[in-house]
C-alpha positions as CSV (number, residue, x, y, z in Angstrom):
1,X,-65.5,-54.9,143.2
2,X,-62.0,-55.0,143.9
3,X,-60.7,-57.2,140.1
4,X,-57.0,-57.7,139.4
5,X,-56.5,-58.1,136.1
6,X,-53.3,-60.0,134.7
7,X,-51.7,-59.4,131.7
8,X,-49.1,-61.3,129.4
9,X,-45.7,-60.1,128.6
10,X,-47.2,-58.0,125.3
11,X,-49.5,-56.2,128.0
12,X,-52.4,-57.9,126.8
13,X,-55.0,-58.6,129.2
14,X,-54.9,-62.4,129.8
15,X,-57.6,-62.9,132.5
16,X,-58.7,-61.5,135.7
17,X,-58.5,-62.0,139.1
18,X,-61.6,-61.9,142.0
19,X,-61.3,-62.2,145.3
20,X,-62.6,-65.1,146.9
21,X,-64.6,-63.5,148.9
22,X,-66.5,-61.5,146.0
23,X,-66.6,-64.7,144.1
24,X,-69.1,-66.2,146.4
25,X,-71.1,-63.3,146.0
26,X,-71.3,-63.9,142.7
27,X,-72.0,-67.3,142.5
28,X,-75.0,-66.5,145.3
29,X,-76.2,-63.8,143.4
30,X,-76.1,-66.2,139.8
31,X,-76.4,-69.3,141.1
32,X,-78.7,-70.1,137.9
33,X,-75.6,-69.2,136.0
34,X,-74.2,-73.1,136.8
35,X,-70.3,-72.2,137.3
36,X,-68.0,-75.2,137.2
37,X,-65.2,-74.6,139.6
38,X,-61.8,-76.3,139.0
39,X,-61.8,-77.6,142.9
40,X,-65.1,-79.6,141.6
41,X,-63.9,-80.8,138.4
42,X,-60.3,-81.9,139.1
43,X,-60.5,-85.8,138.2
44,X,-59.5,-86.2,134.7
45,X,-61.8,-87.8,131.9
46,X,-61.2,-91.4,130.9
47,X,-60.3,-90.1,127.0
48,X,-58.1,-88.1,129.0
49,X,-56.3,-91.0,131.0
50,X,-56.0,-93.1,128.4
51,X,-54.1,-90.7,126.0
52,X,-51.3,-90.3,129.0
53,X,-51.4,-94.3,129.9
54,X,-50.5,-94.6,126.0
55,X,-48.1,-91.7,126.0
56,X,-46.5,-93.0,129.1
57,X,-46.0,-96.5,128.0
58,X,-44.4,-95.3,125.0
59,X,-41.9,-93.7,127.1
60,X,-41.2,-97.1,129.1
61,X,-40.9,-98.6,126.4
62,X,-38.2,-96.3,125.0
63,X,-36.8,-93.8,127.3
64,X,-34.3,-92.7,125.3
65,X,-36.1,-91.3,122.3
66,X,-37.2,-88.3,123.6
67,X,-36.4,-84.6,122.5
68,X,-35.0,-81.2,124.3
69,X,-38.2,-79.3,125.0
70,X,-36.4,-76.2,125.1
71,X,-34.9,-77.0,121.7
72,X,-38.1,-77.7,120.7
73,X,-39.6,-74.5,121.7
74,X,-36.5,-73.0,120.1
75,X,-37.3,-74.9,116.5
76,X,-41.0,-73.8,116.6
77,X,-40.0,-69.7,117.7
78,X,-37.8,-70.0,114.1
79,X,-39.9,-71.8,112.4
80,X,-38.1,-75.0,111.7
């Protein structure tokens, strides 16, 4: 099995990738196993809707009270 495995900047391994090709020889081999592909679950829940319909009518409703995000990121990396 040819795996590539991909790493994060630390080295850590982070996931790994198979081939498409030897991924549907898994899935025939296991098909008992049940594995949920992304391609077949790419509709979001309704929970999930409604949380970004609120979030994005907040941000109608005041488009100017948002923050940096990379300031943001740069609070959270010192802590602030």
């Amino acid at each position: 099995m040819n795996l590539q495995f991909i790493h994060d900047t630390k080295g850590n391994t982070t996931g790994v990738f198979i081939p498409i090709e030897e991924w549907q020889i898994l899935k025939a081999k296991y098909a008992d196993l049940q594995i949920d592909e992304i391609e077949n679950n790419s509709e979001l829940s309704s929970w999930q809707k409604e949380i970004i319909d609120v979030r994005l009518n907040d941000y109608y409703k005041n488009p100017n009270d948002v923050g940096d995000f990379s300031k943001l990121l740069d609070d959270i990396e010192k802590g602030i």
